[in-house]
FITORTOR-383325 format. One record per atom (N, C-alpha, C, O, CB): residue in one letter; residue number from 1; x, y, z; atom name. Coordinates in nm, 4 decimals. Glycine has a CB too. Example, Ala and Ser with C-alpha at 12.3 -4.5 7.8 and 13.67 -1.06 7.14 Angstrom:
FITORTOR-383325
R  code  pos      east     north        up  site
R     a    1    1.3190   -0.5690    0.7800     N
R     a    1    1.2300   -0.4500    0.7800    CA
R     a    1    1.3200   -0.3300    0.7800     C
R     a    1    1.4236   -0.3319    0.8465     O
R     a    1    1.1308   -0.4473    0.9046    CB
R     s    2    1.2850   -0.2250    0.7080     N
R     s    2    1.3670   -0.1060    0.7140    CA
R     s    2    1.2900    0.0030    0.7870     C
R     s    2    1.3409    0.1138    0.8039     O
R     s    2    1.4084   -0.0598    0.5725    CB
***
This chain:
FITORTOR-383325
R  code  pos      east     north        up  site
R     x    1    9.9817   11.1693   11.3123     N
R     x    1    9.9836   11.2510   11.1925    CA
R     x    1    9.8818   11.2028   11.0902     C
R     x    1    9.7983   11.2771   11.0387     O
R     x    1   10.1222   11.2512   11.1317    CB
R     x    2    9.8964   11.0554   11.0609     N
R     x    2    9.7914   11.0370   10.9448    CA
R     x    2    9.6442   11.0747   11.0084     C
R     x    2    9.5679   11.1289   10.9283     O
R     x    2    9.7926   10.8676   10.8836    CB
R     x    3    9.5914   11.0522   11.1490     N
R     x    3    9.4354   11.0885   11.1873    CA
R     x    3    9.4679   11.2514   11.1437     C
R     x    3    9.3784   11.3019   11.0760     O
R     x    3    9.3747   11.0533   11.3876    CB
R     x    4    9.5561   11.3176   11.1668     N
R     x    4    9.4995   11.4776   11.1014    CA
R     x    4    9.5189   11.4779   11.0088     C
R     x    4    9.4774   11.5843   10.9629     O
R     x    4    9.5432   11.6062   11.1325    CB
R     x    5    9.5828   11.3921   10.9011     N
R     x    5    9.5893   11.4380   10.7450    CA
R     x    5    9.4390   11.3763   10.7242     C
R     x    5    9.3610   11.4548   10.6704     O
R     x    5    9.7358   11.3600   10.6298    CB
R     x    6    9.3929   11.2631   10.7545     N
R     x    6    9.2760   11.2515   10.6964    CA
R     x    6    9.1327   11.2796   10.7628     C
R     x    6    9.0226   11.2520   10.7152     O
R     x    6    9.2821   11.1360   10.6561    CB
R     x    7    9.1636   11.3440   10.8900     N
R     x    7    9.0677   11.3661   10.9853    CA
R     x    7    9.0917   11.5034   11.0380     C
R     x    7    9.0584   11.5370   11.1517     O
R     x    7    9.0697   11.2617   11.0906    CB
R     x    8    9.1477   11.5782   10.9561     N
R     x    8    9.1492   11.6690   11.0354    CA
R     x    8    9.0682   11.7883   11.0517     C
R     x    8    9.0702   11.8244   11.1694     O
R     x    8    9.2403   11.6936   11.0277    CB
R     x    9    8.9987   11.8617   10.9782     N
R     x    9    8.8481   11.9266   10.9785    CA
R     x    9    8.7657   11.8810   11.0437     C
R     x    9    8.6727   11.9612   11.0516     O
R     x    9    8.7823   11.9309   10.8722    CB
R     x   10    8.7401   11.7577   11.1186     N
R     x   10    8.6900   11.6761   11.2111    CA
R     x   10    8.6897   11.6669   11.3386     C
R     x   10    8.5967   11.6528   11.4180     O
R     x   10    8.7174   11.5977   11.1921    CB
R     x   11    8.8804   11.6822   11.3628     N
R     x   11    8.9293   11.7158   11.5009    CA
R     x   11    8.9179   11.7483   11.5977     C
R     x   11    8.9725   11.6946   11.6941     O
R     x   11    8.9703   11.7541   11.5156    CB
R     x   12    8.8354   11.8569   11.6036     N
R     x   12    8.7776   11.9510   11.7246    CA
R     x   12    8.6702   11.8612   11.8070     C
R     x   12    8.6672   11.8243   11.9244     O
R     x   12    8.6944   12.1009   11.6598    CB
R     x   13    8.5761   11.8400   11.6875     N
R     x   13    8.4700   11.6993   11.7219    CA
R     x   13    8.5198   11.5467   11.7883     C
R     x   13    8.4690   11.4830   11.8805     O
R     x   13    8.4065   11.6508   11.5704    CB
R     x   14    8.6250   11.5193   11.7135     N
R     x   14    8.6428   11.4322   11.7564    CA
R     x   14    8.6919   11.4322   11.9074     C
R     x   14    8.6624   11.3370   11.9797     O
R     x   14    8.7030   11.3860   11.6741    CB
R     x   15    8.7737   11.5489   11.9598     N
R     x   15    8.8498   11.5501   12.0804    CA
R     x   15    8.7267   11.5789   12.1600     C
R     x   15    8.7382   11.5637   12.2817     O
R     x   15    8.9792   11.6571   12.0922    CB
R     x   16    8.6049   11.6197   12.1111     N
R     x   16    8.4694   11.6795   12.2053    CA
R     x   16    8.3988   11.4979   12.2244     C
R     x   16    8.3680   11.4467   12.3320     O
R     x   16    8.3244   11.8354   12.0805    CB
R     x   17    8.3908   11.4471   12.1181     N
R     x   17    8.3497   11.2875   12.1484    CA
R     x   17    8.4109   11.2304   12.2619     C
R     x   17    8.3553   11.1780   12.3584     O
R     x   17    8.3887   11.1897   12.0337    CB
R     x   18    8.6026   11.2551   12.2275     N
R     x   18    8.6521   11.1152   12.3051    CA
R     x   18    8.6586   11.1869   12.4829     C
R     x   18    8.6865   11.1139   12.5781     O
R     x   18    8.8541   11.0454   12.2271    CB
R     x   19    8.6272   11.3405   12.5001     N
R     x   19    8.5474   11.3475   12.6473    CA
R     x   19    8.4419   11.2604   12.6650     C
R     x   19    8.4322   11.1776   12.7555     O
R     x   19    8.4838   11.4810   12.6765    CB
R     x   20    8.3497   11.2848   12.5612     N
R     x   20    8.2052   11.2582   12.6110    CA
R     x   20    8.2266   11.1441   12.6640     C
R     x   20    8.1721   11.1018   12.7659     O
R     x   20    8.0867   11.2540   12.5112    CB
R     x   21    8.3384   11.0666   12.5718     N
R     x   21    8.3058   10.8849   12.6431    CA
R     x   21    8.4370   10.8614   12.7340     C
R     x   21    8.4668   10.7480   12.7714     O
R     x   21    8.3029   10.7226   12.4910    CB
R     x   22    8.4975   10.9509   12.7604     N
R     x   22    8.5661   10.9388   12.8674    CA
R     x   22    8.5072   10.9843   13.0260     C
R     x   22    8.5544   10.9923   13.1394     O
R     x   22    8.6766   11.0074   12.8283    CB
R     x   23    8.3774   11.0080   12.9604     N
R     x   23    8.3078   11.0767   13.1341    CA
R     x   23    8.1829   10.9709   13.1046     C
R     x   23    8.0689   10.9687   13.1507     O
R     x   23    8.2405   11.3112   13.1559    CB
R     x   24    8.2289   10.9113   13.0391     N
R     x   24    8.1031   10.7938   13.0175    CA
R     x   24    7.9648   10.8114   12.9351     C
R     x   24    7.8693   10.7338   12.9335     O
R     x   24    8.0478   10.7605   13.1575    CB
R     x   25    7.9781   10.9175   12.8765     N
R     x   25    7.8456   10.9609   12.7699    CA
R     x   25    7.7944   10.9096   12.6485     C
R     x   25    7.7275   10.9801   12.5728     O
R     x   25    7.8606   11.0753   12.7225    CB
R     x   26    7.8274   10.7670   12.6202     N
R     x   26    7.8573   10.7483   12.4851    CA
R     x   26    7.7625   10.7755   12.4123     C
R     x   26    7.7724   10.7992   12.2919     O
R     x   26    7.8963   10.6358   12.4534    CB
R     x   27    7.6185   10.7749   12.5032     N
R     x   27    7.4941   10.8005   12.4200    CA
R     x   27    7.5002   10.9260   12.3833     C
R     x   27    7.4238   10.9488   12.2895     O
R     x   27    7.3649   10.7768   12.4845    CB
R     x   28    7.5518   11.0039   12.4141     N
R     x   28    7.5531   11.1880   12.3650    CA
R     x   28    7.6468   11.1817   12.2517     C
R     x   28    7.6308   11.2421   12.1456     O
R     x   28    7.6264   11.3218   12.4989    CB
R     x   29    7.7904   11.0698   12.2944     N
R     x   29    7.8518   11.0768   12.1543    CA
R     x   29    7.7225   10.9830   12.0089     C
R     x   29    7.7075   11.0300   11.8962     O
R     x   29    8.0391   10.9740   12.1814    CB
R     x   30    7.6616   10.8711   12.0524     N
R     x   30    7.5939   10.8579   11.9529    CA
R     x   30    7.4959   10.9656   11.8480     C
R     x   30    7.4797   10.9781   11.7266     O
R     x   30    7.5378   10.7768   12.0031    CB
R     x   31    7.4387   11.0385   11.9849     N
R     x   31    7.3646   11.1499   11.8752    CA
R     x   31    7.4110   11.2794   11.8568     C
R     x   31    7.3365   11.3641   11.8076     O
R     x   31    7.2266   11.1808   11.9088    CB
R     x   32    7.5453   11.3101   11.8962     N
R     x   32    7.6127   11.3848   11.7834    CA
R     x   32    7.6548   11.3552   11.6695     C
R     x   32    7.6588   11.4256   11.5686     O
R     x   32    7.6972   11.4262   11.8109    CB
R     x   33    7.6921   11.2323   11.6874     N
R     x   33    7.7210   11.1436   11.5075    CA
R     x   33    7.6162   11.1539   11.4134     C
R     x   33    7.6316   11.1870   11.2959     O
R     x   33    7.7346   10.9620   11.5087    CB
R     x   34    7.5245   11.1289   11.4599     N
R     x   34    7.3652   11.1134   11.3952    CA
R     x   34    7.3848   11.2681   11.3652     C
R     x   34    7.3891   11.3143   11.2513     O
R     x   34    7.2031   11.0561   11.5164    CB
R     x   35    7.3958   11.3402   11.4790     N
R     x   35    7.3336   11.4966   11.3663    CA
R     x   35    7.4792   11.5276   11.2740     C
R     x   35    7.4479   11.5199   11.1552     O
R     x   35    7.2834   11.6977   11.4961    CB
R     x   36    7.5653   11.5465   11.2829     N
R     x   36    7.6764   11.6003   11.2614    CA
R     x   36    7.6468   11.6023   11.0827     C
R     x   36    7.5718   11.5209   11.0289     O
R     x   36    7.8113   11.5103   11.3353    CB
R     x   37    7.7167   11.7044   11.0119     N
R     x   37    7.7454   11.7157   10.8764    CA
R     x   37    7.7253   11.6062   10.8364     C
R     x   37    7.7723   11.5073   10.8926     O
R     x   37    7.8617   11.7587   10.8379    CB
R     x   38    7.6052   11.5972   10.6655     N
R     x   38    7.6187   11.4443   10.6378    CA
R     x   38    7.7535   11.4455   10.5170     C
R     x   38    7.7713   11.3633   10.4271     O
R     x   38    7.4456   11.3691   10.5670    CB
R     x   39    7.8040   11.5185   10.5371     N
R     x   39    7.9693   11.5191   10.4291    CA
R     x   39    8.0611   11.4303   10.5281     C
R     x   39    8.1437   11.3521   10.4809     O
R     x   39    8.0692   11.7206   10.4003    CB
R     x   40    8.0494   11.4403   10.6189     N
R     x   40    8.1077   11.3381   10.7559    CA
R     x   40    8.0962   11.2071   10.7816     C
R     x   40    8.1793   11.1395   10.8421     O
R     x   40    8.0578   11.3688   10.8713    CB
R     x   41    7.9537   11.1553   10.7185     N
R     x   41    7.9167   11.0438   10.7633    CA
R     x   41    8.0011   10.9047   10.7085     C
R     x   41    8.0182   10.7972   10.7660     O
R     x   41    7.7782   11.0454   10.7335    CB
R     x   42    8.0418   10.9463   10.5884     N
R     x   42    8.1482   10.8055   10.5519    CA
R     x   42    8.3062   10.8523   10.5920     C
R     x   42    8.4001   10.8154   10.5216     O
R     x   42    8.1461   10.7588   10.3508    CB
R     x   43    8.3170   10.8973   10.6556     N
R     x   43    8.4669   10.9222   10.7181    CA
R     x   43    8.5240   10.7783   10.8431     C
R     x   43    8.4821   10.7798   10.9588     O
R     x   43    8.4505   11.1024   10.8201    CB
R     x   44    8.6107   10.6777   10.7979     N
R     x   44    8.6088   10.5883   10.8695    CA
R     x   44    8.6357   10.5880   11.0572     C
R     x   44    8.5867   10.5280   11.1529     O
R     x   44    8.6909   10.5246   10.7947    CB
R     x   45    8.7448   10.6952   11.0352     N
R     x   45    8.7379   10.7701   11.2203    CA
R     x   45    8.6295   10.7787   11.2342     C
R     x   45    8.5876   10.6786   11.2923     O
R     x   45    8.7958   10.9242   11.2710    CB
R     x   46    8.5167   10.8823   11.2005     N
R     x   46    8.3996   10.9112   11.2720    CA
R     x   46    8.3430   10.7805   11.2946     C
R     x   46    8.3240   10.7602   11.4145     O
R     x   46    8.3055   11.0066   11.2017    CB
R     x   47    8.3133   10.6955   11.2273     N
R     x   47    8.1987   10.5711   11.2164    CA
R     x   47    8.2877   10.4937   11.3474     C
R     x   47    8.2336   10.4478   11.4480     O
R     x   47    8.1853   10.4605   11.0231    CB
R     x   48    8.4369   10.4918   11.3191     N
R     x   48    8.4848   10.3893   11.4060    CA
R     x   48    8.4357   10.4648   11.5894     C
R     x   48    8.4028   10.4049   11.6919     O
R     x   48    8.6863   10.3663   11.3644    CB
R     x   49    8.4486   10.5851   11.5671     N
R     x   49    8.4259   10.6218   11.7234    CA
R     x   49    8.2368   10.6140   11.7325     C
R     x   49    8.1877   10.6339   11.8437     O
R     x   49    8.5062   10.8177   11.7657    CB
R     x   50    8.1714   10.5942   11.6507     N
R     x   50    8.0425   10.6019   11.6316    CA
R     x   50    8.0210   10.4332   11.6938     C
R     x   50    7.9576   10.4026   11.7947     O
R     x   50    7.9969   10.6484   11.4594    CB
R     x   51    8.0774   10.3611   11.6217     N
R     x   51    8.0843   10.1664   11.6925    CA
R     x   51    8.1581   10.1414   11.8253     C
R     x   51    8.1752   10.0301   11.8751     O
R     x   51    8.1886   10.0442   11.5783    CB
R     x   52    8.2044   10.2720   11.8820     N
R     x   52    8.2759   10.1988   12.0038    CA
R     x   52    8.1930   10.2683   12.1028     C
R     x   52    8.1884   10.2345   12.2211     O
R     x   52    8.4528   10.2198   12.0258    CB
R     x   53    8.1152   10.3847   12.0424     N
R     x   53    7.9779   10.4103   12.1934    CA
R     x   53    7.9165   10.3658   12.1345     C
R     x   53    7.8488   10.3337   12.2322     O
R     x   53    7.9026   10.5501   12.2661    CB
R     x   54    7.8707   10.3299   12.0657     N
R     x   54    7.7758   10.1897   12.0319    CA
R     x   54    7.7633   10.0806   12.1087     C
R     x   54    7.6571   10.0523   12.1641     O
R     x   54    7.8129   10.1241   11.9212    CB
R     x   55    7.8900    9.9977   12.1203     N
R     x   55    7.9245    9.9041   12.1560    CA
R     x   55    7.8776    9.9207   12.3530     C
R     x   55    7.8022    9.8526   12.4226     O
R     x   55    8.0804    9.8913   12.0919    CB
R     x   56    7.9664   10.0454   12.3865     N
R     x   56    7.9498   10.0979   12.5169    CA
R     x   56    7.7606   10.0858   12.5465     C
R     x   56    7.6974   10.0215   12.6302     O
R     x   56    8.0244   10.2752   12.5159    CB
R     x   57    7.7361   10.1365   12.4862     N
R     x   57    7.5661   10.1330   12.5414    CA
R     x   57    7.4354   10.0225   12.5086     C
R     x   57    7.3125   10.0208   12.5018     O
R     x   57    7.5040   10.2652   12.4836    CB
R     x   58    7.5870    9.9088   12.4899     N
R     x   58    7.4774    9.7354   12.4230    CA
R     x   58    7.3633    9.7997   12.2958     C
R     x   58    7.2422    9.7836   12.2805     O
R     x   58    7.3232    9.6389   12.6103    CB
R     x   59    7.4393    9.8570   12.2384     N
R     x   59    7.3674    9.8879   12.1152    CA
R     x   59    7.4391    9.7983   11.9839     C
R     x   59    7.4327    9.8338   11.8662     O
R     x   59    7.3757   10.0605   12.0916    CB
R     x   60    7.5129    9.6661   12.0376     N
R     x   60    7.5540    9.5207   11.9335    CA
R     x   60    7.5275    9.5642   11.7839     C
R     x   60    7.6072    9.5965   11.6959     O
R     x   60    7.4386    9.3625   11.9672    CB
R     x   61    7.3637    9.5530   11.7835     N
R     x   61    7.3286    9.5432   11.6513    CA
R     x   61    7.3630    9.6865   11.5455     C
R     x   61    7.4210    9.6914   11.4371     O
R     x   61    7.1737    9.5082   11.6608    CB
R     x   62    7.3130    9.7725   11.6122     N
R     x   62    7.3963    9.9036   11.5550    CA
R     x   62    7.5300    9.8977   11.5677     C
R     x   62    7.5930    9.9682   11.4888     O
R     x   62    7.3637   10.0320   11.6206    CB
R     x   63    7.5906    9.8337   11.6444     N
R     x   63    7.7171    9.8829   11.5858    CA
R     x   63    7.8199    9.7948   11.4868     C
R     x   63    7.9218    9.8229   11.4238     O
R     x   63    7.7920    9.9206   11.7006    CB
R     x   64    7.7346    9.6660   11.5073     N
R     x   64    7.7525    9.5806   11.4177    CA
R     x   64    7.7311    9.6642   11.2431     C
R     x   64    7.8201    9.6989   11.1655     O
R     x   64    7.6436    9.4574   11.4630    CB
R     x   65    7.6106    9.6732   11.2309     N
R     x   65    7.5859    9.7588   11.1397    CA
R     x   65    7.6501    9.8690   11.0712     C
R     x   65    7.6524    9.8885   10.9497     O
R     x   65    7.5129    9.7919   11.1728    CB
R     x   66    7.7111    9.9512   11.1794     N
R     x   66    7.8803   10.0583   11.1582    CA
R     x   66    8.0172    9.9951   11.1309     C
R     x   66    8.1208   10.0436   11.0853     O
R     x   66    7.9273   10.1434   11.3087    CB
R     x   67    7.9878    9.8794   11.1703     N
R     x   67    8.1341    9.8645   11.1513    CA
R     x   67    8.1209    9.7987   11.0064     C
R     x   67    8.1999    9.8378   10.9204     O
R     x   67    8.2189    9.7665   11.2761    CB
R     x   68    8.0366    9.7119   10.9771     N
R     x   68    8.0119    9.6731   10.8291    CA
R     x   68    8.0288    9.7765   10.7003     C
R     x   68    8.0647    9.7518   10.5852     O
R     x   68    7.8704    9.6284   10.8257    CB
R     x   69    7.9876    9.9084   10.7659     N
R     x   69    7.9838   10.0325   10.6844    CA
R     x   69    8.1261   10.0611   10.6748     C
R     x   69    8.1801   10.0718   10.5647     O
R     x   69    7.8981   10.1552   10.7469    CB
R     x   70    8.1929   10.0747   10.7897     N
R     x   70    8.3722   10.1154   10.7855    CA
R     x   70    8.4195   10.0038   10.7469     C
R     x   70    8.5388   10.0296   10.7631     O
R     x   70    8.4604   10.1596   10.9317    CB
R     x   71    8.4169    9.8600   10.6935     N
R     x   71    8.4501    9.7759   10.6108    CA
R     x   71    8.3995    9.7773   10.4831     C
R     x   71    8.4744    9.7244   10.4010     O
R     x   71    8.4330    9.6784   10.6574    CB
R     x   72    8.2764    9.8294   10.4321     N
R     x   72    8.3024    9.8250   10.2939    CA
R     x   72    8.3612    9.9374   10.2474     C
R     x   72    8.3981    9.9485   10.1305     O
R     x   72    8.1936    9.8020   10.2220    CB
R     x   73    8.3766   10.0479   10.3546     N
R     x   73    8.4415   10.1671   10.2722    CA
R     x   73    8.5935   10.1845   10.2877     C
R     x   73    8.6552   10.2700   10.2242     O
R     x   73    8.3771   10.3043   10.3160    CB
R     x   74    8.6612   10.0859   10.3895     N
R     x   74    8.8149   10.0711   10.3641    CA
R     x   74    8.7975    9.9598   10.4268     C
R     x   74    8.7529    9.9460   10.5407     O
R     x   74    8.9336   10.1766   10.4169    CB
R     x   75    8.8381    9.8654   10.3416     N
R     x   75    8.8223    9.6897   10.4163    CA
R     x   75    8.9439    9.6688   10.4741     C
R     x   75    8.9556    9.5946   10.5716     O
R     x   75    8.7978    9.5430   10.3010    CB
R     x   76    9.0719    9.7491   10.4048     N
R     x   76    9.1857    9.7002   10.5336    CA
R     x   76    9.1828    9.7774   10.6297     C
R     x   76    9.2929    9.7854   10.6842     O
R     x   76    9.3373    9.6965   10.5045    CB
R     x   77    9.0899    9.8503   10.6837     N
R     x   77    9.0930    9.9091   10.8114    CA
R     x   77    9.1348    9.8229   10.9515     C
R     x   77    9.0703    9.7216   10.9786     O
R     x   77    8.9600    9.9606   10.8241    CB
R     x   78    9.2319    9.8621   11.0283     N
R     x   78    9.2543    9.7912   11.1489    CA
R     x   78    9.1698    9.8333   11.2717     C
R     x   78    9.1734    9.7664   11.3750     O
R     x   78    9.3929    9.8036   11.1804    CB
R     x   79    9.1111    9.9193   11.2624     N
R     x   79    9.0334    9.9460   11.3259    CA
R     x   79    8.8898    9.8543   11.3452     C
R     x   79    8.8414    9.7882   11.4370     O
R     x   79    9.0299   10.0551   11.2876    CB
R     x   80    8.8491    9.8900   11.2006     N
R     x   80    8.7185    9.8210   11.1714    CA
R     x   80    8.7447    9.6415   11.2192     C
R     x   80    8.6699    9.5799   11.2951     O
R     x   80    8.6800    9.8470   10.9819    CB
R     x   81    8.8457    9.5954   11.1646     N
R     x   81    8.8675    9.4412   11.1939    CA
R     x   81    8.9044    9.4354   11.3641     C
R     x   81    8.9076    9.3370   11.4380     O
R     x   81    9.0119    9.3721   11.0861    CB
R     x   82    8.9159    9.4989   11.3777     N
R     x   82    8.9350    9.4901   11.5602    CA
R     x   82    8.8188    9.5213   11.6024     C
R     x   82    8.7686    9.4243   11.6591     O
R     x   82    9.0440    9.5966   11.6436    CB
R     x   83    8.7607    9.5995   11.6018     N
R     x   83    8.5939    9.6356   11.6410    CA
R     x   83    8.5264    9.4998   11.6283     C
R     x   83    8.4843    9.4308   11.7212     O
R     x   83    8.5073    9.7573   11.5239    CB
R     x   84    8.5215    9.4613   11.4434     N
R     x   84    8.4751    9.3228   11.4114    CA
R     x   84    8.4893    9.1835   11.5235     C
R     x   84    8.4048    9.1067   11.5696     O
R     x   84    8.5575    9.2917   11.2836    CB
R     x   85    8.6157    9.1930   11.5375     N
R     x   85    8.6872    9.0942   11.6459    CA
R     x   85    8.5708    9.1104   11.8198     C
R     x   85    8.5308    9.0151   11.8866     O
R     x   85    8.9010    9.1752   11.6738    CB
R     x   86    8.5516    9.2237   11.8408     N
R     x   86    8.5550    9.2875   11.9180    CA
R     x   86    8.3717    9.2178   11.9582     C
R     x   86    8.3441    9.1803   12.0721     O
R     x   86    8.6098    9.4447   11.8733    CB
R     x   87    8.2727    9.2135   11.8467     N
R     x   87    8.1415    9.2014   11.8332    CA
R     x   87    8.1280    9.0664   11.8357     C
R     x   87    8.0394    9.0148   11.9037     O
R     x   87    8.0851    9.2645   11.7220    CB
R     x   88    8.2375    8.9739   11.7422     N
R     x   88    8.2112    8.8471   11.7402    CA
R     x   88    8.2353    8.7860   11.8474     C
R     x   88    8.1571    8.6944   11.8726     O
R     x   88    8.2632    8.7919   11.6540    CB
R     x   89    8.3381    8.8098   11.9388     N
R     x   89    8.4132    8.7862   12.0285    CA
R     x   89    8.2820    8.7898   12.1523     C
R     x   89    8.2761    8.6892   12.2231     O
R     x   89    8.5457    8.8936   12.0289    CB
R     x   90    8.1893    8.8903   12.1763     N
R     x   90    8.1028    8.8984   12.2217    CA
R     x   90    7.9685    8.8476   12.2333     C
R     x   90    7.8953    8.8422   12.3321     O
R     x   90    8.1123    8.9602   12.2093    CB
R     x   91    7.9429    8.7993   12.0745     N
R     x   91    7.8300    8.7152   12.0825    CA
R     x   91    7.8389    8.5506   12.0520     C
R     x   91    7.7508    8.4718   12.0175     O
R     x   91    7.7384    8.7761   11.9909    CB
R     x   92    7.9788    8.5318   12.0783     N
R     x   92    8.0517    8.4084   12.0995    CA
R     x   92    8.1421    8.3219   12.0306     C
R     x   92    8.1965    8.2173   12.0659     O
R     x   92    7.9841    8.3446   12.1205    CB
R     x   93    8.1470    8.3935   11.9159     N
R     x   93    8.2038    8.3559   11.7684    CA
R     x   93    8.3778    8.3592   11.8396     C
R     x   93    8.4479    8.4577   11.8160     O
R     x   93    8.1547    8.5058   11.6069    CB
R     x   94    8.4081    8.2948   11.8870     N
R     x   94    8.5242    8.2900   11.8827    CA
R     x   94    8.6143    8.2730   11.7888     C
R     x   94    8.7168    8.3408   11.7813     O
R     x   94    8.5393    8.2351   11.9400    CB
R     x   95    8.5812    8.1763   11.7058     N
R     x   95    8.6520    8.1881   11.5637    CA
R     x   95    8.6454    8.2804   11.4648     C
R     x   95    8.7470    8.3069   11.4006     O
R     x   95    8.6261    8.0987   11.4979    CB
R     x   96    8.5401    8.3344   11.4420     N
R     x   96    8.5453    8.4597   11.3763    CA
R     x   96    8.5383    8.5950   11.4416     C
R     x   96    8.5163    8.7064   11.3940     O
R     x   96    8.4526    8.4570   11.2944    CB
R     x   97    8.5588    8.5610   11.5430     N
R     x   97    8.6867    8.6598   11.6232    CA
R     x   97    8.8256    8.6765   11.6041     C
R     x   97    8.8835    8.7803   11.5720     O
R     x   97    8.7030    8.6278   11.7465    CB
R     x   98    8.8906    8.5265   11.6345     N
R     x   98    9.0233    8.5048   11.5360    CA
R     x   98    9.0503    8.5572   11.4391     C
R     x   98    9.1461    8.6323   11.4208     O
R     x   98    9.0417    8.4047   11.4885    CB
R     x   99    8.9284    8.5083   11.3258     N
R     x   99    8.9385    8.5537   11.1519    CA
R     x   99    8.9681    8.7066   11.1942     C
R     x   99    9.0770    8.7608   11.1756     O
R     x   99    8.7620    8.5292   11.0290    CB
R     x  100    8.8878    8.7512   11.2370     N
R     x  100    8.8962    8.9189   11.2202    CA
R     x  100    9.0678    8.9579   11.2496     C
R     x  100    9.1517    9.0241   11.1885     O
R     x  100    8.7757    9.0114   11.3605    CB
R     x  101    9.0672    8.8954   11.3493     N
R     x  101    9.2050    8.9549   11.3551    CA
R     x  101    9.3254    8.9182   11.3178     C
R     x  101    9.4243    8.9636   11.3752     O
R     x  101    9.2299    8.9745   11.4498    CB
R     x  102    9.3375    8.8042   11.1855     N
R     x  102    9.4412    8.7845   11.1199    CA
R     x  102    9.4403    8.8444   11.0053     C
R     x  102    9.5366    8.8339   10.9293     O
R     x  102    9.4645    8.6713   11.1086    CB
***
């Protein structure tokens, strides 16, 4: 319920993304994000599904970069701090992998 109260004009898109990267497309989901409405672009759902085909296509530094964006625009996001977890965890930071996720 709360993703359609605050995502929901979005919805349609979003259920067209989480195909794309369920058939493995994430790069098609990346550049629909890129074009999509820029009234969209600080919406923390979109960005968060924007960092996880990111992530999918070793695009690290970009999505590093997204997820920094969905942390300054809702820092208690659980999403964003799991993603966070998710990057550090990857380029070896184990401890601030931890951090992220307490």
């Amino acid at each position: 319920k709360k993703l359609k109260f605050c995502c929901g004009d979005i919805e349609p898109d979003r259920e067209k993304l989480e195909k794309l990267l369920q058939a493995g497309q994430a790069g098609a989901v990346v550049q629909h994000i890129e074009r999509v409405d820029p009234k969209f672009a600080d919406r923390t759902c979109w960005l968060a599904d924007k960092a996880r085909a990111q992530l999918m296509i070793g695009q690290d530094g970009a999505a590093h970069a997204t997820v920094e964006k969905i942390l300054s625009l809702e820092p208690k996001s659980h999403e964003g701090w799991a993603l966070k977890a998710i990057l550090d965890a990857g380029s070896g930071d184990s401890v601030g992998a931890a951090e992220s996720l307490q």
